[in-house]
N, C-alpha and C positions, 0 to 999 in steps of 0.2 A: 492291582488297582484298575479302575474302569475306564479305556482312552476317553469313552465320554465325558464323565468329570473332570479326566485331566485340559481334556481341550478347553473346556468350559475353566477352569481354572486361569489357563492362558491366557485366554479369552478375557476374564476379568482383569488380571494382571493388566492386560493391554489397556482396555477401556480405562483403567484406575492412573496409569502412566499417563495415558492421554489425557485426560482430563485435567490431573495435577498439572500439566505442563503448559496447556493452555490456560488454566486459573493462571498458575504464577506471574505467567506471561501477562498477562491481560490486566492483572494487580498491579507490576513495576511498569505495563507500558503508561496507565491511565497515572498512576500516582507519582512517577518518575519522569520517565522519556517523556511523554506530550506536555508537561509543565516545563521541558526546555527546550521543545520542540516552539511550544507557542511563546514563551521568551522570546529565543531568537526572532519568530515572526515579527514579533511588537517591536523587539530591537533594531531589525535591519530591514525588513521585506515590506513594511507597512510603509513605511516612507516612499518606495519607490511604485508602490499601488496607488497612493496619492497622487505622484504625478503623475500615473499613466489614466487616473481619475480626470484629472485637469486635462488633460490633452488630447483625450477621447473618449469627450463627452458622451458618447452611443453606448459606450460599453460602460459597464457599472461594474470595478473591482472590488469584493469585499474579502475580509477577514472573519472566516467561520471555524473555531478553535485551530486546527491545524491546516484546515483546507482553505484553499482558494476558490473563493463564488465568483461566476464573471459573468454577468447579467448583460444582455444586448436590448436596444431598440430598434435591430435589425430585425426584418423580418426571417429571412435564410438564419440568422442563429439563433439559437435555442440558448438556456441555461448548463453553464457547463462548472461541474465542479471538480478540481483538481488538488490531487494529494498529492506531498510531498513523497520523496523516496525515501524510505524506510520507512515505512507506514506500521500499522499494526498488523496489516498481511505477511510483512516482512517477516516481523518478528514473531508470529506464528510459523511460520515454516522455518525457521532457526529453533523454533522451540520445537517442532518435529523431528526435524534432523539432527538435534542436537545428540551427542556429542562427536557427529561427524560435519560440521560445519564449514570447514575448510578441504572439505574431500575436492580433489581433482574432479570429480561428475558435476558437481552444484557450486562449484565456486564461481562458472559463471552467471549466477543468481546474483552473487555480491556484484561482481562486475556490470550488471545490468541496471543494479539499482545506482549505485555512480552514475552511469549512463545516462538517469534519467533526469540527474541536473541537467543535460545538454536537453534531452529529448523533450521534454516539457516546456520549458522558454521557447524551443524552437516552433512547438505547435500552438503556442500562445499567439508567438508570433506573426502566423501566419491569421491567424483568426484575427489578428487587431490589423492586420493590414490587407483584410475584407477578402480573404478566401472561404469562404461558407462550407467548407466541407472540412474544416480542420475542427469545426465544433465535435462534430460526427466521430470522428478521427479521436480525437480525446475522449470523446464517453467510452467508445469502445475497448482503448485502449486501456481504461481506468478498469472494467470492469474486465478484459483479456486478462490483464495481470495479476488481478485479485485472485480468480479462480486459477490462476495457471499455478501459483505459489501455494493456492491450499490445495491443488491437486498432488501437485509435484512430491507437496511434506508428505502428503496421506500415506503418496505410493513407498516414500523411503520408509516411511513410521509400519506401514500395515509387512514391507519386504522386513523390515529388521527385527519383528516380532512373529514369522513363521515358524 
């Protein structure tokens, strides 16, 4: 047989794996996970963006499906929006690595995203009690972890299909 076709073979094998895995994922996050992701929001988190609505006035907290918008009439802050941990980056890179998901190398991904209950309030925090760089601090953050997690899958998904 021809190594060319056989690669080419692989090759689709791969792309067809990947693709399935990201639809499926993408299917049960929108249809599933984000309809109790945005529950909860409505159920518990919305009340307490109310009051921090009432209490400071400057900043303007909303609810945009899973995310949090947090609008300023500060000059120094900008528009910053913030995703919950386990987002659908998450579960893209679980659908990469899957069925090594709990390997010692990546399991502190899980750990990171726990993490980011702490790590999110704590730089909200800071932005509501008028540090101007914690905006900055959040955008980049939001978008470092995006790419780092569909970096991270790519590399386990493109190593475990050599």
């Amino acid at each position: 047989m021809d190594p060319n076709k056989t690669k080419i073979n692989i090759l689709n094998n791969a792309i067809f794996n990947l693709t399935a895995r990201l639809f499926f994922t993408s299917v049960c996050y929108f249809l599933i996970i984000k309809k109790i992701i945005i529950y909860f929001f409505n159920s518990f988190i919305i009340q307490y963006l109310i009051k921090l609505n009432d209490k400071y006035s400057e900043l303007k907290f909303e609810l945009l499906g899973d995310d949090i918008i947090i609008n300023s009439s500060y000059i120094g802050i900008q528009r910053v929006s913030v995703n919950l941990p386990f987002s659908l980056y998450y579960f893209f890179f679980v659908a990469l690595i899957y069925p090594k998901i709990f390997r010692t190398d990546v399991v502190y991904v899980h750990y990171y995203n726990f993490l980011l209950f702490i790590i999110q309030p704590l730089l909200i925090f800071f932005m509501i009690s008028g540090f101007p760089w914690s905006d900055n601090l959040i955008r980049i953050h939001e978008i470092g972890y995006k790419i780092s997690f569909l970096a991270l899958g790519m590399f386990i998904f493109s190593k475990d299909h050599k």
